[in-house]
FIKOLZA-1660 file (N, C-alpha, C; in steps of 0.1 Angstrom, whole numbers, plus 5000, padded with zeros to 4 digits):
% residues 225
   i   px   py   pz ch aa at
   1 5008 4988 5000  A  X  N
   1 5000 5000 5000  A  X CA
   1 5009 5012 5000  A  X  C
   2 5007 5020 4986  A  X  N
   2 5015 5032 4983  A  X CA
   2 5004 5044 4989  A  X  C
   3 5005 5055 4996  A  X  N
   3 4995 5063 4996  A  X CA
   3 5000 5080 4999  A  X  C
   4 4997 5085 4989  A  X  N
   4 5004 5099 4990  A  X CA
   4 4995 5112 4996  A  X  C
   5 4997 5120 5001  A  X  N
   5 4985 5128 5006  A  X CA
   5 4990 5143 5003  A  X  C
   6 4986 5155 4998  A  X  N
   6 4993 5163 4995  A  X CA
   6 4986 5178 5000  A  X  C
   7 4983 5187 5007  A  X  N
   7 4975 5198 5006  A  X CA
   7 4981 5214 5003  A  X  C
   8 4980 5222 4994  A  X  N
   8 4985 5233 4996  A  X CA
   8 4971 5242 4990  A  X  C
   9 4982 5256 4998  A  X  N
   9 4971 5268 4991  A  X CA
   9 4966 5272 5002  A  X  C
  10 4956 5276 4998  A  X  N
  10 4947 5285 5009  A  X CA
  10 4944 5298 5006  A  X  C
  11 4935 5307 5013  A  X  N
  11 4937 5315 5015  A  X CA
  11 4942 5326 5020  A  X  C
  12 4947 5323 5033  A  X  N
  12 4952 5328 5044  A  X CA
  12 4966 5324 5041  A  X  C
  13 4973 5337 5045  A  X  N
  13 4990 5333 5045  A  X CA
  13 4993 5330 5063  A  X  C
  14 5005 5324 5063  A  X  N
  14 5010 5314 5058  A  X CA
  14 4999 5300 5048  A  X  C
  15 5001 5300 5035  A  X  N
  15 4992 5289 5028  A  X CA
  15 4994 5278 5031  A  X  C
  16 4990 5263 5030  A  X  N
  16 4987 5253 5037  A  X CA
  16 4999 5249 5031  A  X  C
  17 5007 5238 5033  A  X  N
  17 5018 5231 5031  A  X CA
  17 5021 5219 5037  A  X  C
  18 5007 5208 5035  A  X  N
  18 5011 5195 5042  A  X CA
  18 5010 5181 5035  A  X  C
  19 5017 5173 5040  A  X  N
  19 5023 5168 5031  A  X CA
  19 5025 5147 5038  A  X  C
  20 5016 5139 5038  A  X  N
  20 5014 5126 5042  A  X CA
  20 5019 5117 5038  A  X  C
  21 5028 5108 5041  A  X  N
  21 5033 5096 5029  A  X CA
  21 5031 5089 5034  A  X  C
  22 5030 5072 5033  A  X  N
  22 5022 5064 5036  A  X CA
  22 5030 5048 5034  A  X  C
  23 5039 5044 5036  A  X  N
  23 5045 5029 5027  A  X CA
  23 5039 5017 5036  A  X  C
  24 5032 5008 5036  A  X  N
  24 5026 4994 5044  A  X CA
  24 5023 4999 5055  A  X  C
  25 5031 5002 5067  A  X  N
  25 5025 5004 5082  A  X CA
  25 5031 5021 5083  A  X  C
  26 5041 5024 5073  A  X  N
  26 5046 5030 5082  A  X CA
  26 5046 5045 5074  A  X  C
  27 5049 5059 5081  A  X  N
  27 5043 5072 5075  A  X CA
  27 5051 5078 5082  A  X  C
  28 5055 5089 5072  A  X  N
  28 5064 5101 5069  A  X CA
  28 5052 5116 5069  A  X  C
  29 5050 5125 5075  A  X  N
  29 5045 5136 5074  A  X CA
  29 5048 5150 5078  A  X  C
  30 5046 5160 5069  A  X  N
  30 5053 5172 5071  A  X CA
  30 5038 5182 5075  A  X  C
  31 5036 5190 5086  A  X  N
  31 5026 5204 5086  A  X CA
  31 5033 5214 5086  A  X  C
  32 5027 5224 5080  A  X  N
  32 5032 5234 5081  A  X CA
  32 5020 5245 5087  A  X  C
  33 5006 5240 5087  A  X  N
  33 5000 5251 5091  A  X CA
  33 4989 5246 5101  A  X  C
  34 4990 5246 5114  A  X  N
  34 4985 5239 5121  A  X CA
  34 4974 5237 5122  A  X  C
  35 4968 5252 5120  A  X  N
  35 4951 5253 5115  A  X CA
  35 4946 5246 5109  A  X  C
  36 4957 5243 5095  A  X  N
  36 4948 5228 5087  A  X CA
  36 4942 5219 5090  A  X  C
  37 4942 5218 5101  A  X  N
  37 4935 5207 5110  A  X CA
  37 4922 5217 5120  A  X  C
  38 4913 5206 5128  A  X  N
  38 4908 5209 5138  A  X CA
  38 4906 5201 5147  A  X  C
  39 4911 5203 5160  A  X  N
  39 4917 5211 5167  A  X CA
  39 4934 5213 5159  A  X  C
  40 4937 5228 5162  A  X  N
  40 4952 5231 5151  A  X CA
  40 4960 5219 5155  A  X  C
  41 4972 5222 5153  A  X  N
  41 4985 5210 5156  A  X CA
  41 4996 5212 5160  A  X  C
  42 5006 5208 5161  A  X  N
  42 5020 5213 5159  A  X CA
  42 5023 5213 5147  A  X  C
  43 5038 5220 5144  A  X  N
  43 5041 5217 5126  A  X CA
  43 5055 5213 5128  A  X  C
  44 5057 5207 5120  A  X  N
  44 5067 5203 5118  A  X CA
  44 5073 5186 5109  A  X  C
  45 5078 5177 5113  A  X  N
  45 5085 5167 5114  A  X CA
  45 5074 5153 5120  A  X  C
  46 5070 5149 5113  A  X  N
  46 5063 5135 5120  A  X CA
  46 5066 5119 5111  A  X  C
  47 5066 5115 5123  A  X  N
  47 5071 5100 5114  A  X CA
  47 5068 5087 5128  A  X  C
  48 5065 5078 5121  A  X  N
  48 5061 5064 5128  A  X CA
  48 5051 5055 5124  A  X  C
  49 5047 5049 5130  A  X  N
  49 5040 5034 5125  A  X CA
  49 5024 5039 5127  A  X  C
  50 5019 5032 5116  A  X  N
  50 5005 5030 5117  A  X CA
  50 4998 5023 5125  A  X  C
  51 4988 5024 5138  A  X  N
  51 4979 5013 5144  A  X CA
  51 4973 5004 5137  A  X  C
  52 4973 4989 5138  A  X  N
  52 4971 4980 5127  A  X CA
  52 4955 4980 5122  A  X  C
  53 4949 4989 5132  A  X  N
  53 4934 4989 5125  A  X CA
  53 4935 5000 5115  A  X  C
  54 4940 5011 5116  A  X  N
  54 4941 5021 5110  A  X CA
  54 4950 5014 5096  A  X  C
  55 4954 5007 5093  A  X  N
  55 4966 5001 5081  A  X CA
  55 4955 4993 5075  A  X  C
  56 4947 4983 5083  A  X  N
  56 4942 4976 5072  A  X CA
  56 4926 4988 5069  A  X  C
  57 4920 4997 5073  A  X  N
  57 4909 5001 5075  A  X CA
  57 4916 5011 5059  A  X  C
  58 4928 5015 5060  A  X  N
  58 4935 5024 5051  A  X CA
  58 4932 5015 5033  A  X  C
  59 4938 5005 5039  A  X  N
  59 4943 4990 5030  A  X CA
  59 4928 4992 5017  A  X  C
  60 4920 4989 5026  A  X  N
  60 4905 4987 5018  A  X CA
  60 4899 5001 5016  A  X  C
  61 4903 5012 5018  A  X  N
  61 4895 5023 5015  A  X CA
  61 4907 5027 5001  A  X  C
  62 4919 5030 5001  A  X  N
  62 4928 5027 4992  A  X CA
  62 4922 5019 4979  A  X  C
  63 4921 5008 4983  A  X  N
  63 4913 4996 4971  A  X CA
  63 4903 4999 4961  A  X  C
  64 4891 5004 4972  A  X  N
  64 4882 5008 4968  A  X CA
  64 4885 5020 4959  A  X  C
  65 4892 5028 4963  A  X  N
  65 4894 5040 4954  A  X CA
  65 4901 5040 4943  A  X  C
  66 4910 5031 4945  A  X  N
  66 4920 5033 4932  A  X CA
  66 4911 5021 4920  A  X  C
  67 4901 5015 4927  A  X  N
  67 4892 5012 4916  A  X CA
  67 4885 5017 4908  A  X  C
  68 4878 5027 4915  A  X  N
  68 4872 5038 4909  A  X CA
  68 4878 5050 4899  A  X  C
  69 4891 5049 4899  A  X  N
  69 4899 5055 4890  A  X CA
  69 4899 5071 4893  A  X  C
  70 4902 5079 4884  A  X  N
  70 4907 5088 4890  A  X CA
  70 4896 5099 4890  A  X  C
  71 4901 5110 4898  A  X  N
  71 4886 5120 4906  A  X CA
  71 4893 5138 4907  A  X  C
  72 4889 5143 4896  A  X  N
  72 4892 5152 4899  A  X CA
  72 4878 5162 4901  A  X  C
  73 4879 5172 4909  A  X  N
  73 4871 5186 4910  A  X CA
  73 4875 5198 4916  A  X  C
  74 4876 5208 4911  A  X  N
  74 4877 5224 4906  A  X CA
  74 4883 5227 4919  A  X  C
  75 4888 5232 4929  A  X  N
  75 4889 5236 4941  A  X CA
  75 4880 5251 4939  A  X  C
  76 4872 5253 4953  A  X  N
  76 4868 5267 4951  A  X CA
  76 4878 5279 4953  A  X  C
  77 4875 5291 4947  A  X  N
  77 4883 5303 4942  A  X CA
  77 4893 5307 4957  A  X  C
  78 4904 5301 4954  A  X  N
  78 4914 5304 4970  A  X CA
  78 4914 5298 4979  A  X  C
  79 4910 5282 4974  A  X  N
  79 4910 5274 4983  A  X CA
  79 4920 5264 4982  A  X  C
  80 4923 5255 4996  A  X  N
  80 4933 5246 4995  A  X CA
  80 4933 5235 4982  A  X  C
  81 4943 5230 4982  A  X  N
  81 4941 5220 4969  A  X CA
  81 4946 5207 4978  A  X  C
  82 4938 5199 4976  A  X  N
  82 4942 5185 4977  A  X CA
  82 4942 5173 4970  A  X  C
  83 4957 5167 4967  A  X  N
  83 4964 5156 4960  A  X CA
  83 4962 5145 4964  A  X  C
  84 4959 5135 4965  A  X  N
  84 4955 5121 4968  A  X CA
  84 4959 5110 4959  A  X  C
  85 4970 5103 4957  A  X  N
  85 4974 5092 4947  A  X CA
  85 4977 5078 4957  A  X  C
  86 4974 5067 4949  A  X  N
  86 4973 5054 4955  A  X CA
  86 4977 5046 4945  A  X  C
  87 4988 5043 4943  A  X  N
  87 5001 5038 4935  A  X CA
  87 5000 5054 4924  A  X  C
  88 4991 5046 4911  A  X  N
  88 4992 5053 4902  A  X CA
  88 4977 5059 4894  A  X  C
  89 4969 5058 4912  A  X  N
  89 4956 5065 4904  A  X CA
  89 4954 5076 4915  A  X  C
  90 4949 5086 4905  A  X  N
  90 4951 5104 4919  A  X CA
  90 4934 5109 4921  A  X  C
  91 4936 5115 4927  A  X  N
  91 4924 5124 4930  A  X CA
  91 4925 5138 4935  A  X  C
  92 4920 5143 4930  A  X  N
  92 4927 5161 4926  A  X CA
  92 4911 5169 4930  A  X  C
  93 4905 5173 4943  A  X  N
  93 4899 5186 4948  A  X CA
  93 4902 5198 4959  A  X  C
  94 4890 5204 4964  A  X  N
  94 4889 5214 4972  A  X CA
  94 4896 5203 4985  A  X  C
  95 4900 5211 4992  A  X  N
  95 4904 5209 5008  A  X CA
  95 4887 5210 5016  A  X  C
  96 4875 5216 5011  A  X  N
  96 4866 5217 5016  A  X CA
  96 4857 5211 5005  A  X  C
  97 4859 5200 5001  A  X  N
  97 4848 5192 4989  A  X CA
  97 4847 5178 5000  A  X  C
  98 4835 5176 4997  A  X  N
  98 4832 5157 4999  A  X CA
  98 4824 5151 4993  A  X  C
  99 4831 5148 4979  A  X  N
  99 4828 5142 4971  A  X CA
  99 4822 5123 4977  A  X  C
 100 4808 5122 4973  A  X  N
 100 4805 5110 4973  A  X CA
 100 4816 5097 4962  A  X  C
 101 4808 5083 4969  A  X  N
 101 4817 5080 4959  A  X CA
 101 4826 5068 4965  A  X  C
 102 4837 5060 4962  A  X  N
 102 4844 5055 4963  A  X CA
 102 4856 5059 4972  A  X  C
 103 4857 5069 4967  A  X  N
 103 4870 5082 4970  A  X CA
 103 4868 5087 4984  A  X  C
 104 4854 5090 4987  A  X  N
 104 4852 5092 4995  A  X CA
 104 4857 5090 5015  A  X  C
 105 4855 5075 5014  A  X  N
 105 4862 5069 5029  A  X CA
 105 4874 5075 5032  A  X  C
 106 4880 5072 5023  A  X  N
 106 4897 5075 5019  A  X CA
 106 4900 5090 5020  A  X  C
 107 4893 5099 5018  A  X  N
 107 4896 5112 5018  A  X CA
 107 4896 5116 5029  A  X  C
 108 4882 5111 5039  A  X  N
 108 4874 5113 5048  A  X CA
 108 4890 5108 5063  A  X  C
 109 4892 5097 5059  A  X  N
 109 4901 5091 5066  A  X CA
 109 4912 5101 5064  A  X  C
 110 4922 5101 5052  A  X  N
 110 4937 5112 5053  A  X CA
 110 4931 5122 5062  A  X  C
 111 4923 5132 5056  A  X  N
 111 4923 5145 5065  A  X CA
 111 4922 5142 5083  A  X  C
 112 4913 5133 5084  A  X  N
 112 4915 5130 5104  A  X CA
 112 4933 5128 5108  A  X  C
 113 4937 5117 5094  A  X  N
 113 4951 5115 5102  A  X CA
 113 4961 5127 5103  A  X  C
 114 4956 5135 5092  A  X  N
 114 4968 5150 5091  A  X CA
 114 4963 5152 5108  A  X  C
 115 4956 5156 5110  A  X  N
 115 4958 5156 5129  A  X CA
 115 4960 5148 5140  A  X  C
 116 4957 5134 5136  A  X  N
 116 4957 5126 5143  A  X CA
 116 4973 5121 5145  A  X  C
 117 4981 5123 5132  A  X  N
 117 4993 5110 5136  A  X CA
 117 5006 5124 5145  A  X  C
 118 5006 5136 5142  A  X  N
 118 5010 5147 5150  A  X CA
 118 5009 5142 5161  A  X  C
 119 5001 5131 5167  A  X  N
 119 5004 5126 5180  A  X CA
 119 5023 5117 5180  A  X  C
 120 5027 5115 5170  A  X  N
 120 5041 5110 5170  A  X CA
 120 5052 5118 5163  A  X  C
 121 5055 5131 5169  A  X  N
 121 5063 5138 5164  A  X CA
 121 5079 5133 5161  A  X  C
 122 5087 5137 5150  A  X  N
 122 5098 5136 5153  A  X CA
 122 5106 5147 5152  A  X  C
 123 5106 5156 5146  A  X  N
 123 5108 5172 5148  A  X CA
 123 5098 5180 5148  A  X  C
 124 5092 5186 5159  A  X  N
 124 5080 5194 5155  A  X CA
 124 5079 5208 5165  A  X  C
 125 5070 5217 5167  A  X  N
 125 5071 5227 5176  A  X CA
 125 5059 5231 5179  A  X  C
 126 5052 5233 5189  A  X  N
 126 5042 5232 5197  A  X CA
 126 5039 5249 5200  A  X  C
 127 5030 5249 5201  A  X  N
 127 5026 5266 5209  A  X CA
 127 5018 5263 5226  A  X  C
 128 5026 5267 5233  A  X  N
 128 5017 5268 5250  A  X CA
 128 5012 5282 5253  A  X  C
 129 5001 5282 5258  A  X  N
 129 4998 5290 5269  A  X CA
 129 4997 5286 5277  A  X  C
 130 5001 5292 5291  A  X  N
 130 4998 5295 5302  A  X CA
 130 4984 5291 5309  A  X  C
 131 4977 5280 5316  A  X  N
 131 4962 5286 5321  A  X CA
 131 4954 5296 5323  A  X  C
 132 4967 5304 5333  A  X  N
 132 4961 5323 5334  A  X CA
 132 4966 5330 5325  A  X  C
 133 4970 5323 5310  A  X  N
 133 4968 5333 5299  A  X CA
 133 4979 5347 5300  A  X  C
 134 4988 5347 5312  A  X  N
 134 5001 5359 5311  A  X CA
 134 5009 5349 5305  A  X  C
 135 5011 5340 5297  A  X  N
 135 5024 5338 5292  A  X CA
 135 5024 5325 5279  A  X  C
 136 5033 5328 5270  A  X  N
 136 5029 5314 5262  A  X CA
 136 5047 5315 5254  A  X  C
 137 5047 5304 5251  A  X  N
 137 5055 5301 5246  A  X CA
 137 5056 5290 5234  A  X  C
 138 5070 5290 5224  A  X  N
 138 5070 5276 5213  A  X CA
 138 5076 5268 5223  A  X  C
 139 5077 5250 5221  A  X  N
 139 5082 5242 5227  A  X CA
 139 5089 5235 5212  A  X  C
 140 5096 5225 5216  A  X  N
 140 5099 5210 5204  A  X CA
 140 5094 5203 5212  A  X  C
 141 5091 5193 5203  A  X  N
 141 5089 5180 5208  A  X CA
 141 5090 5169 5197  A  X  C
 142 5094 5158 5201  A  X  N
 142 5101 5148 5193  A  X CA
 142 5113 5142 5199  A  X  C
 143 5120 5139 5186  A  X  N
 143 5134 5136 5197  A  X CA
 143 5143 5144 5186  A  X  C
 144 5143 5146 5177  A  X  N
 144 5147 5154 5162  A  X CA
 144 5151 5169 5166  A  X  C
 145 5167 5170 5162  A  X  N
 145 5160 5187 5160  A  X CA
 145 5152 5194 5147  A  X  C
 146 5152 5204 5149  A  X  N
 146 5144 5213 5139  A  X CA
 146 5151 5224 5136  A  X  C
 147 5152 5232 5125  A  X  N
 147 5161 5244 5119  A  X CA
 147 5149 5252 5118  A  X  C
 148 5148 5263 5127  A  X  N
 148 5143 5275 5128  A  X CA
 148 5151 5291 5121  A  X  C
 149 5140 5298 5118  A  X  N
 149 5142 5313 5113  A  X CA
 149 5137 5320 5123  A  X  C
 150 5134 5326 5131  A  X  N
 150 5129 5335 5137  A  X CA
 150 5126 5349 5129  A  X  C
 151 5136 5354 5118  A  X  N
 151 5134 5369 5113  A  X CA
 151 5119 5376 5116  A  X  C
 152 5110 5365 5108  A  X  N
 152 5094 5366 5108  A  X CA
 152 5086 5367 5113  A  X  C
 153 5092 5363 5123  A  X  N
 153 5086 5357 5141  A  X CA
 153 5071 5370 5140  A  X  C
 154 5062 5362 5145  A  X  N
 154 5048 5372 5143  A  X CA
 154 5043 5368 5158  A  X  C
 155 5034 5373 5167  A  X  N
 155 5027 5367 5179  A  X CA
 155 5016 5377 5183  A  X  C
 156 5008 5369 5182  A  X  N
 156 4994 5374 5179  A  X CA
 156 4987 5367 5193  A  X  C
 157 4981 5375 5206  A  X  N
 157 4974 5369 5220  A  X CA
 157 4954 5380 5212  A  X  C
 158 4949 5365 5215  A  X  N
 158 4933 5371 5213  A  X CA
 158 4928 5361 5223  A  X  C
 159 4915 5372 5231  A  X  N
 159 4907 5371 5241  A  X CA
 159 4897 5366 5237  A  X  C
 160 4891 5355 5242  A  X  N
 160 4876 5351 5238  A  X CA
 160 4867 5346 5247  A  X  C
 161 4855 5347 5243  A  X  N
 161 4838 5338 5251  A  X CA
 161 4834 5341 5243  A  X  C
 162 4832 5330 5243  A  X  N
 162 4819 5324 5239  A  X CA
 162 4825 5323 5223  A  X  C
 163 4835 5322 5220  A  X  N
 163 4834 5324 5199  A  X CA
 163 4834 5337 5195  A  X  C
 164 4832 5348 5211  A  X  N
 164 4836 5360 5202  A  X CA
 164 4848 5369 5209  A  X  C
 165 4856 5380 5196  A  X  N
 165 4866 5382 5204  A  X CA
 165 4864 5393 5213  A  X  C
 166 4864 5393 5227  A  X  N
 166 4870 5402 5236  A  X CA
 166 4880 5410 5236  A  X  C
 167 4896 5409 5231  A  X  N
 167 4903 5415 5232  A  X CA
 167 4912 5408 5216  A  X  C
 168 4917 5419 5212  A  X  N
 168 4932 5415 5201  A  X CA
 168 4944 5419 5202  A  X  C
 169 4958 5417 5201  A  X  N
 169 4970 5421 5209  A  X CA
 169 4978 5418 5197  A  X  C
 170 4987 5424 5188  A  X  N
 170 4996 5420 5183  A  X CA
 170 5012 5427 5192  A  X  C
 171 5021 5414 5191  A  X  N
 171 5034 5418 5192  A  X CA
 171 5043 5429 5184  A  X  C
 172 5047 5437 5193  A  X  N
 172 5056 5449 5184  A  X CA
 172 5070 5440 5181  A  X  C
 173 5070 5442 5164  A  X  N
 173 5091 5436 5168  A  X CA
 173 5090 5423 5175  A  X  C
 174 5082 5412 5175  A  X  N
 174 5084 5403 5179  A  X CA
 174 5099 5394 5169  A  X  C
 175 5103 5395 5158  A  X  N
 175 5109 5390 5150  A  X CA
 175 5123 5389 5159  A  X  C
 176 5133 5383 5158  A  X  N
 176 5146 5377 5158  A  X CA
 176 5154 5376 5152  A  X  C
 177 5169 5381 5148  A  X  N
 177 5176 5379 5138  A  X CA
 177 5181 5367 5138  A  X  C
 178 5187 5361 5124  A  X  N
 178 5188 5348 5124  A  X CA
 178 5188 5336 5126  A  X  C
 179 5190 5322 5123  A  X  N
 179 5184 5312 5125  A  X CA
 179 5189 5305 5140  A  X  C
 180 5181 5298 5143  A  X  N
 180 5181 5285 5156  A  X CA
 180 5178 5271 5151  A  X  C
 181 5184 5265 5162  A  X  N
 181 5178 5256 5159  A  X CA
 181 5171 5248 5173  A  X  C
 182 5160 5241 5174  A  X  N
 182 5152 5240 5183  A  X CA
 182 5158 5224 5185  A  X  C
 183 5159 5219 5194  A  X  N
 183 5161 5205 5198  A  X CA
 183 5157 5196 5210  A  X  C
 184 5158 5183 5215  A  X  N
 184 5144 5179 5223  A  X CA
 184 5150 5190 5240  A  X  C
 185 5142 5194 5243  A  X  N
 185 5141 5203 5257  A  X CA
 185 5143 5218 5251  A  X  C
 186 5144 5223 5242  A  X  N
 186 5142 5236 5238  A  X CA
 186 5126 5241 5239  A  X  C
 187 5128 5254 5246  A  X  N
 187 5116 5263 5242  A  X CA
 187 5116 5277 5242  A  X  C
 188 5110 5285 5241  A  X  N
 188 5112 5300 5238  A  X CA
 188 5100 5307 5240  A  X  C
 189 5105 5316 5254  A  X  N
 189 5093 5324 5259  A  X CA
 189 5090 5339 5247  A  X  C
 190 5077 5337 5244  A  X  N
 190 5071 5350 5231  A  X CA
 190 5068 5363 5241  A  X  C
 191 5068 5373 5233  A  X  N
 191 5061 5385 5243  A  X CA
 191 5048 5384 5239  A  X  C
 192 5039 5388 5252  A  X  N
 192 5026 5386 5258  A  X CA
 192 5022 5391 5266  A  X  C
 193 5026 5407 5269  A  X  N
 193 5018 5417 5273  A  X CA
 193 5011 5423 5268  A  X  C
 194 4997 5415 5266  A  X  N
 194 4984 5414 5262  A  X CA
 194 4975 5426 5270  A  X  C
 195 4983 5430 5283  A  X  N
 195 4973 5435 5291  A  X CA
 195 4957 5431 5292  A  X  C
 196 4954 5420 5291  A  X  N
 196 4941 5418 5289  A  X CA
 196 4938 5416 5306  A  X  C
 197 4926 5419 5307  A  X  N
 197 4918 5415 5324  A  X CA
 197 4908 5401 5314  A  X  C
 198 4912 5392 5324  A  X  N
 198 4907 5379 5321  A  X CA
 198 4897 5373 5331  A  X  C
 199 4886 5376 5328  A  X  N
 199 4876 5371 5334  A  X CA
 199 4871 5358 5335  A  X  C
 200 4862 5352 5343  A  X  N
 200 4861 5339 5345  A  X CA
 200 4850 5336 5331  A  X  C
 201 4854 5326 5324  A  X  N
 201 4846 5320 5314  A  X CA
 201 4852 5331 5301  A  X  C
 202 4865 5333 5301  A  X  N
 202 4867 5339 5287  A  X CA
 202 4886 5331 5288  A  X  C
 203 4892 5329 5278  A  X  N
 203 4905 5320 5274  A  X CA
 203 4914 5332 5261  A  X  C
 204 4928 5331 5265  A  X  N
 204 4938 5333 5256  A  X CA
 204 4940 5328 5248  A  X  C
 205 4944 5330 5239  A  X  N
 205 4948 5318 5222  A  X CA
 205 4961 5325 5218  A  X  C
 206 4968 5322 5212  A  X  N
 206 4980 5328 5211  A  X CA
 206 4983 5323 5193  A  X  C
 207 4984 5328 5182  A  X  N
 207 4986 5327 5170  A  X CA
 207 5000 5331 5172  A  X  C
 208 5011 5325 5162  A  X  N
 208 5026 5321 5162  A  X CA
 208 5031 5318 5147  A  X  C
 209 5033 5331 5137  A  X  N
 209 5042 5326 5122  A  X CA
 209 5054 5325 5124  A  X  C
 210 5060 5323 5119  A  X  N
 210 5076 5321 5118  A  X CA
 210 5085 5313 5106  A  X  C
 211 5092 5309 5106  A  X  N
 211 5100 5306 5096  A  X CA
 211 5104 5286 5101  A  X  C
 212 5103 5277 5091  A  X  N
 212 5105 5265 5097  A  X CA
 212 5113 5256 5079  A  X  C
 213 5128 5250 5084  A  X  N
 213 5131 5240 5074  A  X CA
 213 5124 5229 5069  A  X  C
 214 5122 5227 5057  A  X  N
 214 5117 5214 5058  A  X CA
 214 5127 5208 5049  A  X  C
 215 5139 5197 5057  A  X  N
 215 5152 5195 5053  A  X CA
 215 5157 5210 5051  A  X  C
 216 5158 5212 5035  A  X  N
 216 5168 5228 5030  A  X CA
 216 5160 5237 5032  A  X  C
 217 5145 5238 5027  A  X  N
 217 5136 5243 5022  A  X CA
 217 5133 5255 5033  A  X  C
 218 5132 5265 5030  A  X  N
 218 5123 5275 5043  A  X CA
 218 5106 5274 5043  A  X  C
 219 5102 5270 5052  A  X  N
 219 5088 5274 5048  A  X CA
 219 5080 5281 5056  A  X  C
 220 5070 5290 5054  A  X  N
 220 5065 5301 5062  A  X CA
 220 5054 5288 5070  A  X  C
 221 5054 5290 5086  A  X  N
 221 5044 5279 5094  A  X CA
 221 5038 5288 5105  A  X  C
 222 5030 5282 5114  A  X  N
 222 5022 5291 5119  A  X CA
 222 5019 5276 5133  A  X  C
 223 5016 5278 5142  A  X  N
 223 5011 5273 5154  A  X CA
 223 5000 5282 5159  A  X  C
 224 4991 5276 5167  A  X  N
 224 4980 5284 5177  A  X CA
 224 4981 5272 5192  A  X  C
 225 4978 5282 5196  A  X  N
 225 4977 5272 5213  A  X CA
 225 4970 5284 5223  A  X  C
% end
């Protein structure tokens, strides 16, 4: 079982840039925009073994699809694009399509795992807040390091209840000159004088761009926590 998963684009900059590989049990995956997901993610470096229900559940939705042959549809105007190939038959839509169908299980299944296998990082970087919301920071986690940019460094603290915002804070000059590199026990406190008064029944969220390798490559990535 060959299975490739691909998403880019978007609207929103940093654009989506993630990237699933798949060989018998075992998977290679790159995020770059944690939001791609829901609940967001970390980005970075992920790799390890498939749960054996998840491999054969994969196995037969795979099957099914690459019988059905190939599936393309339009992505809407600025929307993510998503790649889907299974050896040598693809499937080409929106990031927000659900196409009935064959294709379907299979599609339905990659997108849960782009969040779900980020449970097995091997270079990756995390965003914390604080409970009481004065403080947040990036973490690694993995056992890998990771090649950071900081120049870009963006940090954005927003207040919310209920779904709506309370407060918005951006960082002045949050950026850093040149590169780092992050490795397992590294972390890095952001500025987050938010000044917010935090009342009971409302939470901090903390949005985080920055600059992240993938191997040579620079790519613009983004965390929330």
């Amino acid at each position: 079982m060959n299975i490739s998963y691909q998403r880019s684009g978007g609207r929103r900059p940093p654009r989506d840039n993630e990237s699933l590989q798949i060989t018998d049990a075992r998977f290679t995956m790159w995020r770059s925009v944690g939001a791609a997901t829901y609940p967001a993610t970390a980005i970075g470096h992920f790799a390890g073994t498939l749960p054996p229900d998840v491999r054969e559940a994969l196995g037969q939705e795979a099957a099914d699809a690459a019988g059905a042959g190939n599936l393309t549809l339009t992505p809407k105007p600025d929307g993510a694009l998503e790649t889907i190939t299974v050896d040598s038959v693809r499937a080409s839509l929106g990031a927000n399509d659900d196409p009935a169908g064959p294709w379907q299980p299979l599609i339905t299944h990659l997108r849960q795992l782009l969040g779900d296998l980020t449970a097995q990082p091997r270079a990756a970087i995390a965003a914390h807040v604080e409970p009481d919301g004065t403080s947040a920071r990036l973490v690694h986690l993995g056992t890998e390091p990771l090649r950071l940019d900081l120049t870009s460094l963006s940090v954005r603290a927003v207040l919310w209840q209920d779904y709506t915002t309370r407060g918005d804070w951006r960082a002045p000059n949050a950026g850093r000159p040149g590169e780092t590199t992050a490795a397992p026990g590294w972390s890095l406190g952001l500025p987050f004088d938010h000044g917010f008064t935090i009342p009971e029944g409302t939470g901090v969220r903390v949005y985080v761009t920055f600059g992240a390798f993938n191997d040579a490559v620079l790519v613009p990535v983004s965390v929330e926590g």
